[in-house]
N, C-alpha and C positions, 0 to 999 in steps of 0.2 A: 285282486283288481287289475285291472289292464287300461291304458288310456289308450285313447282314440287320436287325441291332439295333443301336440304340444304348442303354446298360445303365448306370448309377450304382450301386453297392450301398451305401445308407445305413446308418450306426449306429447305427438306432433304426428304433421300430415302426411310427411312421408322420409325415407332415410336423407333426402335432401334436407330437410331444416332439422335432423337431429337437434338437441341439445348439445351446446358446449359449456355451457358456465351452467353448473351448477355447485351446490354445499356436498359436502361430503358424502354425508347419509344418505345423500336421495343418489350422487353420481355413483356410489357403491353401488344402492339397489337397482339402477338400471344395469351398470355393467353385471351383476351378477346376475340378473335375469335372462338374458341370454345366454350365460357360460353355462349355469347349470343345466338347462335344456339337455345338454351334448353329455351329460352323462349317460354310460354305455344302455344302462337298466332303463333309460326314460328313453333311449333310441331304439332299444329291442324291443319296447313293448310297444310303439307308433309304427314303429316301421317304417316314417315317414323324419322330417325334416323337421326343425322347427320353426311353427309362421308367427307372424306381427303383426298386429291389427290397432287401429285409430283407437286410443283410450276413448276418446270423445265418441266414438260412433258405440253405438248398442248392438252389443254382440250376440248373436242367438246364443242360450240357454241350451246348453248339448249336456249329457251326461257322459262320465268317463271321461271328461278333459282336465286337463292340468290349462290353468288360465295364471299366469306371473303377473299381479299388478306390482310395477315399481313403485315408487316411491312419489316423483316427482308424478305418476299419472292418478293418485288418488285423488286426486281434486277435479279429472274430469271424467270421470267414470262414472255413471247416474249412480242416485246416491241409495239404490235399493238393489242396483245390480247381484252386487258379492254374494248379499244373504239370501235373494233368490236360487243363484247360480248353485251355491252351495246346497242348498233344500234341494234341488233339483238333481244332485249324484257328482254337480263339475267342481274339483280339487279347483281354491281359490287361493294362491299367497296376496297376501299383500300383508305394510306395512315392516316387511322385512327389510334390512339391508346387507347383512353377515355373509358369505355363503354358505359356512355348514349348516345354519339355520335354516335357510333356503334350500340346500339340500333334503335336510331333513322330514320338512314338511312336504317336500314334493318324492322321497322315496319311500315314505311310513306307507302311505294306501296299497304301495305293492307287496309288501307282504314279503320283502325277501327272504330268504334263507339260509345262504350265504355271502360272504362278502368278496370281493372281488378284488383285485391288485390293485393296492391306492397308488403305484406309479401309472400306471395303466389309466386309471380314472381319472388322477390330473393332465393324461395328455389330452382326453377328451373335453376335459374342461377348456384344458388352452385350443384345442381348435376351437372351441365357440367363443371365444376370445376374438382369435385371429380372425375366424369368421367377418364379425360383425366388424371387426378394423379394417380388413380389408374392403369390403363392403362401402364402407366409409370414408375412406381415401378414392374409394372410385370414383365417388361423388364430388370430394372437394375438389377432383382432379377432371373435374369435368368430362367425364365421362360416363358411358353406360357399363351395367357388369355382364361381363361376356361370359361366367362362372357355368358352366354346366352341370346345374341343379340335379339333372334330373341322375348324372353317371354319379357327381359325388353324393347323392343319398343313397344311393344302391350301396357304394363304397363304404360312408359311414356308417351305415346298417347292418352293412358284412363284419365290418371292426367290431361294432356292438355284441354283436353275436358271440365272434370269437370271442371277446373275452369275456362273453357270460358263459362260453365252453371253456374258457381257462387255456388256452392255446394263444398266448404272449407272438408269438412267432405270428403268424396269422394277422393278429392285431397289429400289429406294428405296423406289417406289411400294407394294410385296407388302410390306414390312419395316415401313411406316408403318399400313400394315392392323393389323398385327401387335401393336404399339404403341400402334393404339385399341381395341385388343381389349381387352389389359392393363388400360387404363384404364377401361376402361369395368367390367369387372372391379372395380378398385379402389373407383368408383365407388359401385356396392350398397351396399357399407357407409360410404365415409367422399366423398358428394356434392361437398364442398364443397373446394376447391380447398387444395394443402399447398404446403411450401416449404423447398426444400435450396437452405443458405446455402453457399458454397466459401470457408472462411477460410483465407486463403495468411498463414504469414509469412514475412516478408523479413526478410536482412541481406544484409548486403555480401557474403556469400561466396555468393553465388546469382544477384548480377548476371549472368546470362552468358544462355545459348542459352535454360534454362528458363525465367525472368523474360520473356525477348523469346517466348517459347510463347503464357504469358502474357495476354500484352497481347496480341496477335494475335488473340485466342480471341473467338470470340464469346457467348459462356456468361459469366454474370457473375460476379464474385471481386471479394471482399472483400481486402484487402494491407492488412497490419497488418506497420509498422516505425515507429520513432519517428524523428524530423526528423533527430535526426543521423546517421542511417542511410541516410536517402533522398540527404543531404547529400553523401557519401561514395560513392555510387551515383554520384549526375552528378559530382561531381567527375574519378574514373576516367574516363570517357566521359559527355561534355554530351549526346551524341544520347538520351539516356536522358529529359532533363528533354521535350522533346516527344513522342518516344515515350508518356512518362506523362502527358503533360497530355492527347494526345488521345484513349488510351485512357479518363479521366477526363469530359474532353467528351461521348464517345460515350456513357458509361453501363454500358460494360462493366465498370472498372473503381472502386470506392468503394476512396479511402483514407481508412481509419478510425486510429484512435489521436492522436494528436496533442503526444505530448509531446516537447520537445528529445531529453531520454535520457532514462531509468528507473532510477532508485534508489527504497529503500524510505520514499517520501514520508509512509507514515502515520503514522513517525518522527518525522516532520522540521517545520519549521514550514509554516502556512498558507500563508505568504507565497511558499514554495519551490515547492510544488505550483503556483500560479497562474504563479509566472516560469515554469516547466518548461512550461507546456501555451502561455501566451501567446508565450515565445520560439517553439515549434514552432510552431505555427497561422503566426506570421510567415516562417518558413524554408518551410515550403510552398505558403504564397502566392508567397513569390516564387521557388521553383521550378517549382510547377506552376501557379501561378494557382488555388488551389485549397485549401479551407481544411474538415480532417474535422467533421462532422454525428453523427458514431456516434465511441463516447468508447471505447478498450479497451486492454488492456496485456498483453504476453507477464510482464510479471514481476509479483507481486503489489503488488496497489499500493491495493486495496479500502475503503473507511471511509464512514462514515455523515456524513463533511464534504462527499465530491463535487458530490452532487448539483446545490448551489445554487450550486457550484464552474462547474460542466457547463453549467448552464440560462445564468448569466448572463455567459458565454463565448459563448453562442450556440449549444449543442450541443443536438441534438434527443433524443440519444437515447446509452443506454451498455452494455457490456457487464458483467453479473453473473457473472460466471464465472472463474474465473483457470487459466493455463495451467505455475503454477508453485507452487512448496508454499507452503500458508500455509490457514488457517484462517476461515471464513467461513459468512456462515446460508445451508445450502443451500437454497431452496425453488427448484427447480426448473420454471420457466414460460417458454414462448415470448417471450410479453409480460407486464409489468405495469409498473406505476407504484411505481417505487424512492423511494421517500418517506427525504429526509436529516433530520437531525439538528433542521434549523431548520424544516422543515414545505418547503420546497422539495420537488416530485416532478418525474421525468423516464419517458419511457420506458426500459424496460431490457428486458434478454432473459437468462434467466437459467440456461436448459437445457445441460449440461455440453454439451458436443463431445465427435462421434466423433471419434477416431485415424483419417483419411483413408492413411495408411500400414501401419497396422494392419490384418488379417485379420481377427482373433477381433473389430474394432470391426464388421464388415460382417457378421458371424456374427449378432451385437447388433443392427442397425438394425432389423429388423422391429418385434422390442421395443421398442428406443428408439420408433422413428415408434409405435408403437399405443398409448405411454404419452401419447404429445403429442395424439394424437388424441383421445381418452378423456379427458383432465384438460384440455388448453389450449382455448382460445378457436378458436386458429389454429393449425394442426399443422407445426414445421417442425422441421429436424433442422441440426445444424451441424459440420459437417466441418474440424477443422482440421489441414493440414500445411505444407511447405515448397513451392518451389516446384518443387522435383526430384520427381517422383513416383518411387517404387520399386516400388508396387503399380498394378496395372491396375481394381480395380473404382470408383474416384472416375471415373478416364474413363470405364468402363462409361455410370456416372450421367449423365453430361455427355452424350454421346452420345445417351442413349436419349432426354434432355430434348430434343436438338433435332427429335427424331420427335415425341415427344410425355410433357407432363407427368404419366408415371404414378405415380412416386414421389412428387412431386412438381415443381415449377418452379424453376428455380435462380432467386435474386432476390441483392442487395446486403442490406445491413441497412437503410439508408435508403428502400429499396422497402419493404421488409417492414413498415416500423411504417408506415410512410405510406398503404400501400394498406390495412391492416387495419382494421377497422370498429367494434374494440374496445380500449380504451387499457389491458386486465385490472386485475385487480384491485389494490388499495395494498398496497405492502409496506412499512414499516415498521420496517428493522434498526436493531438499538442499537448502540451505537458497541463494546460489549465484546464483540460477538458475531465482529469482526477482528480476528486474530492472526497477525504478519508471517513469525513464526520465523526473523529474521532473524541473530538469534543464535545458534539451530544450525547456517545456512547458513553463517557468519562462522568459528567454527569448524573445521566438518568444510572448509572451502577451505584451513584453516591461515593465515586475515589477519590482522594483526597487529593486537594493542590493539581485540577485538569490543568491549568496553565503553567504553574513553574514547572514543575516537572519538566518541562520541553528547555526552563532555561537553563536550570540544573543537568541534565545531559547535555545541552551543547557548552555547557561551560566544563564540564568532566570532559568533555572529548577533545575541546582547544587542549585543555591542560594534557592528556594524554599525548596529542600529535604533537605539540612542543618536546615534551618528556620522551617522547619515541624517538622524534628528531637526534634530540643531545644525546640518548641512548648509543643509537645506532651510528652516530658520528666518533663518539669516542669508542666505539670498538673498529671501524674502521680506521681511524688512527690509530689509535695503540698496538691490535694485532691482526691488521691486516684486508685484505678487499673479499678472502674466501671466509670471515671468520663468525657472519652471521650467522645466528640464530634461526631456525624455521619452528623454531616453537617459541611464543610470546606470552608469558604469563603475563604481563601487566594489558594488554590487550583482553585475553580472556576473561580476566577481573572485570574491566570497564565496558565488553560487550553485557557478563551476565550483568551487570545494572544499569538495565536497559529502563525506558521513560517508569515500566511499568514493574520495578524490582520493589522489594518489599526494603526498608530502612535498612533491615540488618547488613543486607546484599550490602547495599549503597556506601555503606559505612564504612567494609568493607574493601570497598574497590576504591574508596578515598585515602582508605588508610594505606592502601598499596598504593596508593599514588606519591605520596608523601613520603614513605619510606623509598622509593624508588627517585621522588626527586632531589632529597638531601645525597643519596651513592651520586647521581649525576650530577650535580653540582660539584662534590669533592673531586669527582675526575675532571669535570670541565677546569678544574683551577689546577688540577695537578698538570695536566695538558698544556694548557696555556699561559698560567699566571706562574709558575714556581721554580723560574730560573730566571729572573730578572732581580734587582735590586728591590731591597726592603722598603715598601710603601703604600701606606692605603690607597686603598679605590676603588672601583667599579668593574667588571668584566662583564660586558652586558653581549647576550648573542640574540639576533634578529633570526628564530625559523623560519621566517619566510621568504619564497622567492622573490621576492621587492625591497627595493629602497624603502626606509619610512623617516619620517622626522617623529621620534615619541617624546610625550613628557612624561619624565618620572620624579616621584617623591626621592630626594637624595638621601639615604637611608646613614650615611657613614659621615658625620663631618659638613664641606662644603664643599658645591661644584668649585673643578678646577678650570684652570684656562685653556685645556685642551683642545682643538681642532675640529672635532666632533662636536663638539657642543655649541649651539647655536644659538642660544638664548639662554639666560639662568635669572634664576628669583631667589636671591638669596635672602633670608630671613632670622629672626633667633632661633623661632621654636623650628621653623618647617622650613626648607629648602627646597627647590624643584629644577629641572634643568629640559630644554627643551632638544631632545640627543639625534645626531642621522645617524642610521644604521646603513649597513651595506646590505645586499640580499644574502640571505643565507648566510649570514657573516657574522664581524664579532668586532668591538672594539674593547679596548680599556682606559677607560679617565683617572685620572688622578682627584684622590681628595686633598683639600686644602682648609685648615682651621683660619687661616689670615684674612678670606677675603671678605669685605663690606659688606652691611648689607647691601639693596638693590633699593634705588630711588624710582619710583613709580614716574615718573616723567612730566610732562608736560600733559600730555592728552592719555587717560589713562583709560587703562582696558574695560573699568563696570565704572558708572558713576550714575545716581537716581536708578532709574530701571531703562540704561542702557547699558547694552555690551560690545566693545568693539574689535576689530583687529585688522591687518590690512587687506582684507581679503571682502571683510559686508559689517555690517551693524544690526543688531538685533534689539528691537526694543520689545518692550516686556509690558502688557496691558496691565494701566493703572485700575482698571477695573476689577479683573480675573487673576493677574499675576501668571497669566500663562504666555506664550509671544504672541504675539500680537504682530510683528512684521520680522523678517529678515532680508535684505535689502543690499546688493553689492553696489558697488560706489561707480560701475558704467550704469547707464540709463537700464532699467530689469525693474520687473514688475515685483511686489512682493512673494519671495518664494512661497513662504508657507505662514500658517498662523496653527498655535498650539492651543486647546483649552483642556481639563480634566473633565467631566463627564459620567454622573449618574445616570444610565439608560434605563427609562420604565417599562415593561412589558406594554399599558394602556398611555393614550395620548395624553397630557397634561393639560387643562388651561390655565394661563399664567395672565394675572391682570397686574397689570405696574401702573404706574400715574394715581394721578386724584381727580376728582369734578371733571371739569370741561378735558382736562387732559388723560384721561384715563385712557388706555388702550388693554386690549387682551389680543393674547395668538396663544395657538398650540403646539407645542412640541411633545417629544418623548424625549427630552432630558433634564437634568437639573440644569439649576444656574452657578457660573464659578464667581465667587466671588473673594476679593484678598482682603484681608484686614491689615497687613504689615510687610514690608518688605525691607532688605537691608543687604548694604557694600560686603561683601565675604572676603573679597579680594577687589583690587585695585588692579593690580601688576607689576612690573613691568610684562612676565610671562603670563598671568594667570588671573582672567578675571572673572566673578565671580560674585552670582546677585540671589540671595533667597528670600523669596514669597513666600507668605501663609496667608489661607484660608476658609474658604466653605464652600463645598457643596448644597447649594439649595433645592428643595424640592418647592420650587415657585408657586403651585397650587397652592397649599397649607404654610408658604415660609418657614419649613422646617427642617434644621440641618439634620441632610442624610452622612455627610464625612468631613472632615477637617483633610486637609493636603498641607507640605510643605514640600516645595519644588527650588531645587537648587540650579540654575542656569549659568551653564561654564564656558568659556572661550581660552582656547592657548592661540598665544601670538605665537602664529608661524603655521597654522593649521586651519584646515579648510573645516572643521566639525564645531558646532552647535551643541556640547553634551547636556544631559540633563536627566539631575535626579528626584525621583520621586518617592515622599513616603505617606500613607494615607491611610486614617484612623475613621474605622467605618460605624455610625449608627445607624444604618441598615443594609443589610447582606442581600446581595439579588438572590433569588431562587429561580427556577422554574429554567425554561429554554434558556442556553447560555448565550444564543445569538441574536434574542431580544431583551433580555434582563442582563446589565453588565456594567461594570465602572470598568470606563476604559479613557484611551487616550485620542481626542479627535483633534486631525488634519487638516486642513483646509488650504486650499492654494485658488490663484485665478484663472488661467484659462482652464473651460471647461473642454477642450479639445488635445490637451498633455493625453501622452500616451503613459501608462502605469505599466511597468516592469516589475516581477517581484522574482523573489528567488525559491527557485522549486528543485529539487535534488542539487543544491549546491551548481545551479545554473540561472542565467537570467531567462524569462520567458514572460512573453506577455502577459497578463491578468484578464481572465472571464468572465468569470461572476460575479454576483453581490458577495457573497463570500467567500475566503481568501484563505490558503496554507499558505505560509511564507515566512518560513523562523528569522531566517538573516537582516533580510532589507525589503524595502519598496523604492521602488526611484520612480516618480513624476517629472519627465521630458517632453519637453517641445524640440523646435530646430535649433533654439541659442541658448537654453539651459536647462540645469539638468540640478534636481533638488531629492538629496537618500534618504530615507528615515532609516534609520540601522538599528536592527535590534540583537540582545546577546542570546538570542532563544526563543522570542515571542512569536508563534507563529501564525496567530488567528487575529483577521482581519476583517471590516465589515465596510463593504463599500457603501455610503448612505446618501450616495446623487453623486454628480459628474465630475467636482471636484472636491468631495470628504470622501474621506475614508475614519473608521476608529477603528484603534487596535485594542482588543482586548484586556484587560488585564487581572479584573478581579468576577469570577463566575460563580454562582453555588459552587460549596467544597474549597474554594482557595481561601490558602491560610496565608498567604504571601501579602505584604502590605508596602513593601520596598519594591521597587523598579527604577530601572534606566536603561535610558536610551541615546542617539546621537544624529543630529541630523548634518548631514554634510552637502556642499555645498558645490557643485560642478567638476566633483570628481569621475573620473573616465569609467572607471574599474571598479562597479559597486562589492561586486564581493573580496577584491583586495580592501575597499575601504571599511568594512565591517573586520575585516580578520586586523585591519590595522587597528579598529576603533578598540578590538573586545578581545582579542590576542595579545596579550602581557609576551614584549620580551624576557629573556631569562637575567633576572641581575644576583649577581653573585658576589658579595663586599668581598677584597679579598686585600693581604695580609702584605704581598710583595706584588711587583710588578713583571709582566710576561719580556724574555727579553730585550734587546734592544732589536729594534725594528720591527719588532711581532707583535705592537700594539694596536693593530686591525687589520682586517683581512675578511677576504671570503672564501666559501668553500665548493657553493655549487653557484651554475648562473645560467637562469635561463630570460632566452633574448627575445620574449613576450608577453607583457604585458597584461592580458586575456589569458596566461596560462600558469595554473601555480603547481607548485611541487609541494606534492602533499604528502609523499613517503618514501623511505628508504628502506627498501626491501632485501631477504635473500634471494640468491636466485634459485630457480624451480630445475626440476629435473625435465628432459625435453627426451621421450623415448626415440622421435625420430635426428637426435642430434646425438652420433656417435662422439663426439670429443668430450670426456667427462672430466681430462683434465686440466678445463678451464678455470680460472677463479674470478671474481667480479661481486658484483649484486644489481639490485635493480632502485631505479627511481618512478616512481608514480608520478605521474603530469596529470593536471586535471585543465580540460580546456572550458572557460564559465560563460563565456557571453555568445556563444554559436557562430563564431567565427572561423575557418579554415586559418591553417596559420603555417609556414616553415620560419622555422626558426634554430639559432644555435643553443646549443646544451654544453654547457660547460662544466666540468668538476675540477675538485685540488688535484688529480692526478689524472693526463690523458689517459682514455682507456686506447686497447690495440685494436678490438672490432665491439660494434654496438650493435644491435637488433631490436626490434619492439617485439614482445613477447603479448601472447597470450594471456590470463590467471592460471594454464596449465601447465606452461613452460615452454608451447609451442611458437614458434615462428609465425610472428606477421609478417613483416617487413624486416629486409638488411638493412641496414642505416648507414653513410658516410661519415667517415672521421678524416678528417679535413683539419689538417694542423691540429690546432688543440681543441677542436671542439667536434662534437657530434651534432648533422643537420638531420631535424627531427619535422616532419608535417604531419599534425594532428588534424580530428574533422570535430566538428562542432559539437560540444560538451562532452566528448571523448574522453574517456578516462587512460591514460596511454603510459603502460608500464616497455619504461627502458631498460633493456639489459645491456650492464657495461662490462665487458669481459679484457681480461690483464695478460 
């Protein structure tokens, strides 16, 4: 048999209104209804082109034609057509979507003989590919196709030929005609040169035949896996680690991403993020010798901290786009300049990806490419899948590229922004414009404890940067400023038990915590306490860059009359003392068995269900037992009101009264109500009131949980603490962020601006829902009211002035909580690390000598910026003098404020620099008498190096 025609009947009126959306099945069958036409055997026996006609229209009945009904046009096709057509001698597909099936059925009537080069054959396929893309962009691109039908059918006839003669050479040569036709076509309207990216991602279950495809290939591809993946790669099979280094040499392959592994970092601390990206960058140098330029992640990991995370890592450039749920400012661009938090910009590329396994994505591309064309600088499109392909038109692409770049040219990312001429324009996201939804994902997996989790890490991590602190300070005393460490095992421990580590991890990295803080402890006393006179007491050191007043339980005895101590409550069983600390510093008190107890006064600090101190008064609702006002003693409007809170997924109606007074309203929550409350403490330092009660579900008056809520005040301190424990008879399920017992807010003006804390900085609040483990602060122009939390990060804003914080979701097994609200303090994230930040107390045996009973050791001279670590210092290739000694301090700047200010340590250094995380040179810094002048820019993470 021999065909006459080769025939498509499309479902539409003309290539102008193609289809774009459609299902899988039907956008496979139209796309392959056209590719396969362009096989060589169906081009030699036509000798002609292949056409496209209105499914809708009634096609004459010809014999010897090949007629492709898709898929989406069965339904307008008259409904006797097919089985006429077919009686009548014309080859009819339909109903197909595969292409070798489609193949198949359209080359069996001819009767082949032999078979022909199936590289050969797929290039012909991918020109009918490109064909019909091209074709299709001409359109979206508003223009007419200038294509010269009539030279490229002679061309692709000639190709057909040859390689039904088997003369490869020949073929190539008529197909690459073909190819610059197209392009040249494409040309007319869009001259200047475009760019289809191949983003592969890896994991371990694809090491195999496809991976080594792969590399093989000469097309370039992007591979995106994180370091413990690639890890895990060569581990199975080492031939893997040169395999990939040389495919990386050559240029074929770009490994992009660079992080160890992928948890939700914009949770998580600063610190976490940078080990994560610095441990990987290390794992792949020394597997592949080869360390990623282009920043990107399969799971969401997005925030306005990266950028200057990325730049001063050494990375050129990052990806905008995420390939997992989570929330983010689309603005969709090739290129631009991802401008972070601190004024750092990178390049970034921000254009969603097609689904390279998807159909209905390849239905899409014309669109997609004519939007990049028309809005970008630089037109590129990006494709991402695995490395197993299941679809055939991404090969199309590939193929047609090594003919010739008519869609475009496949490049890496690291080509792309390097060769392009344009850095686009500044983008500028705010940090609330990220939302990780990691708490749905937590969840709907069924993990257990979505919410502690978050507090249990930030509570490992205080303890760890306390523990690091005292670490690194007693070996820079004891032996010296050159004598740190660049390898951290207790760091390592507490990164692998991360939110999402299994118990054992956890256990683990606790119990190295503990063995780690008793060694520092015995130094901190051999250091300080063990050349003075014989005598109990205290040695208490403050890690943090701030003055604080704390109160502590006095563990040894009884507070003494020392100087430091600014209040004390002396007692039989329990003693407490209310202590100032120096920044970064240390004192020691004396205990004493002699003194009194303490006479609660005249006007004491809890009495009924009020709490006082000189600072506000807090009363305590005789109804709820929750607060009910907090109130400073100039004219101030009630800061805030607390209640506990069952949230129903459906509205409740709730009828209260009797007869003529009866009323009903609706809500979606329970009702708190107390049954008993009671004096805990009095004072003089510590007062202290506990409620109990019930949660009602108002509808049916049936208690959903019992609560007891402990309300605390220290004289001398601006916080409102407040503990909670609560025994549930029904457990929410279903969505975490409409079903939930949680903690709700309430304050009065509804025009307070809300601050919360996002990567350890302060930034506005956006949504109804909220990431914000630290704090929230509700500010007007004359006050300023925190709610502080030790890890709680999920918040629901429920009108203009509540908020509730979560606490209890399907899966949490946690039934204990607290929190602290504080009261017109300047520095929300100093007043959290004060609230929930335990200084180090160390009972100790003799006293530090004479005069050495406090002191500081570092001093930085603002307020907005804390010293979060004490570092070794890095090697700097472009800094020949290696026979420096020193280390480095971490600054962290929290509220977005520009700042200079002095830096002080125990020992002037000779010269200071702000270093890179590489080792390189930012900035030279002044040393000016005894101190170094340091200007940070707005939530800047700003490592000083001090050199001796």
């Amino acid at each position: 048999m021999k065909y006459n025609e080769l025939i498509v009947l499309v479902p539409c009126h003309s290539l102008e209104d193609f289809p774009t959306e459609l299902g899988e099945d039907a956008a496979a069958s139209l796309l392959n209804a056209f590719s396969i036409l362009w096989h060589p055997s169906l081009l030699a026996s036509t000798g002609a082109f292949p056409q496209w006609e209105r499914a809708d229209e009634s096609l004459t009945v010809q014999a010897d034609r090949l007629v492709v009904v898709p898929k989406p046009s069965d339904d307008l096709v008259p409904a006797t057509w097919i089985e006429r057509a077919r009686r009548e001698g014309c080859v009819v597909i339909s109903g197909e979507h595969e292409r070798k099936a489609m193949l198949s059925q359209a080359l069996d009537p001819l009767e082949l003989s032999q078979d022909l080069d199936a590289d050969l054959v797929a290039d012909f396929l991918a020109l009918g590919t490109v064909y019909l893309q091209t074709e299709l962009l001409t359109r979206h691109m508003r223009n007419f196709s200038h294509l010269d039908e009539s030279h490229m059918q002679r061309e692709a006839v000639a190709s057909a030929q040859a390689a039904i003669a088997h003369d490869a050479e020949a073929t190539r040569k008529h197909l690459s005609h073909c190819f610059e036709m197209l392009l040249e076509c494409r040309e007319r309207f869009y001259p200047v040169g475009c760019h289809l990216i191949d983003l592969c991602l890896v994991n371990t279950d694809f090491a195999s035949d496809e991976l080594n495809t792969l590399l093989e290939s000469s097309v370039p591809v992007n591979a995106l896996a994180t370091a413990e993946d690639w890890k895990k790669i060569v581990d199975k099979d080492a031939a893997w680690s040169e395999k990939i280094r040389a495919a990386v040499v050559s240029g074929s392959v770009e490994l992009i991403g660079g992080e160890q592994s992928e948890f939700p970092t914009p949770l998580m601390a600063l610190d976490s993020t940078l080990w994560q990206l610095r441990q990987g960058r290390k794992t792949l140098k020394q597997l592949f010798d080869a360390t990623p330029t282009t920043w990107a992640r399969k799971r969401f990991g997005l925030g306005s901290h990266l950028p200057q995370i990325l730049d001063r890592l050494g990375y050129k450039s990052g990806i905008h786009f995420v390939m997992d749920d989570g929330i983010y400012p689309d603005d969709e661009q090739t290129q631009m300049r991802w401008e972070g938090s601190d004024g750092t910009a990178i390049d970034a590329f921000s254009r969603i990806p097609l689904a390279a396994d998807s159909a209905s994505s390849f239905l899409r591309l014309p669109m997609r490419m004519s939007e990049s064309m028309d809005y970008d600088h630089t037109a590129a499109v990006v494709f991402a899948r695995w490395p197993k392909m299941r679809t055939p038109w991404l090969n199309d692409l590939r193929r047609a590229a090594a003919y010739s770049p008519v869609l475009g040219q496949f490049t890496t990312f690291a080509d792309f922004f390097e060769t392009s001429d344009s850095p686009g324009r500044m983008s500028d996201f705010k940090a609330s414009g990220y939302f990780s939804l990691n708490l749905i994902q937590s969840v709907a997996k069924e993990e257990k404890n979505p919410i502690s989790r978050w507090i249990d890490y930030w509570t490992r991590r205080r303890e760890f940067e306390i523990l690091d602190w005292s670490q690194q300070l007693v070996t820079l005393l004891s032996k010296g400023v050159d004598s740190l460490s660049a390898e951290n095992e207790l760091e390592s421990a507490v990164e692998a038990a991360h939110p999402e580590a299994n118990e054992e991890v956890i256990n683990a990295a606790e119990a190295t915590l503990q063995k780690h803080q008793q060694q520092s402890h015995a130094d901190l006393t051999r250091l300080f306490a063990a050349k003075g006179e014989t005598g109990k007491g205290l040695l208490i050191f403050n890690p943090q860059s701030f003055s604080r007043k704390t109160s502590i339980e006095w563990p040894v005895g009884k507070p003494g009359s020392d100087k430091a101590i600014v209040h004390r409550q002396i007692e039989d069983e329990n003693s407490s003392a209310l202590v100032e600390l120096p920044p970064c510093g240390f004192v020691w008190l004396s205990a004493s068995d002699s003194q009194p107890n303490s006479v609660v006064g005249k006007t004491p600090l809890a009495e009924g269900l009020t709490l006082r101190n000189e600072n506000f008064e807090v009363s305590l609702s005789d109804v709820t037992g929750g607060i009910s006002r907090i109130a400073t003693y100039r004219r101030s409007p009630n800061r805030i009101s607390q209640q506990i809170a069952f949230r129903f997924p459906q509205e409740r109606t709730v009828v209260i009264g009797e007869g003529d007074e009866q009323e009903s309203f609706k809500t979606y929550y329970s009702l708190m109500q107390m049954r008993e409350s009671r004096v805990l403490s009095a004072g003089p330092v510590v007062g202290a009131i506990e409620t109990v009660g019930d949660l009602i579900d108002g509808q049916n008056n049936q208690i959903v949980a019992t609560y007891r809520q402990v309300t605390r005040v220290v004289r001398g301190r601006p916080n409102v603490d407040v503990e909670l424990e609560l025994d549930l008879q029904k457990t929410p399920t279903g969505d975490p962020w409409t079903n939930y017992i949680g903690c709700r807010f309430a304050w009065k003006h509804s025009t307070a601006s809300i601050t919360g804390s996002m990567q350890q900085g302060a930034h506005p609040i956006g949504d109804q829902r909220i990431e914000s483990p630290q704090y929230l602060e509700i500010a007007d122009d004359d006050f300023r009211t925190t709610i502080l939390t030790p890890g709680l990060p999920f918040h629901r804003k429920t009108g203009d002035r509540m908020i509730d914080t979560l606490l209890v979701t399907e899966g949490e097994t946690r039934r204990k909580f607290n929190f602290s609200i504080a009261v017109d303090v300047k520095y929300p994230m100093q007043a959290h690390l004060d609230a929930f930040s335990e200084p180090i107390i160390i009972p100790t045996e003799t006293a530090p000598a004479t005069g050495g009973q406090q002191g500081w050791l570092f001093f930085v001279g603002a307020a907005n910026v804390l010293l979060t670590r004490i570092l070794t210092m890095r090697s700097d290739e472009n800094n020949s003098d290696n026979n420096k000694t020193g280390f480095i301090v971490r600054l962290l700047e929290t509220e977005g404020r520009t700042k200079t200010f002095p830096l002080k340590c125990f020992s002037t250094p000779n010269e200071a620099r702000q270093v890179d995380f590489n080792g390189e040179t930012v900035h030279s810094l002044t040393v000016q008498d005894d101190q170094v002048l340091v200007e940070i820019a707005p939530y800047e993470i700003c490592d000083i190096e001090l050199t001796y």
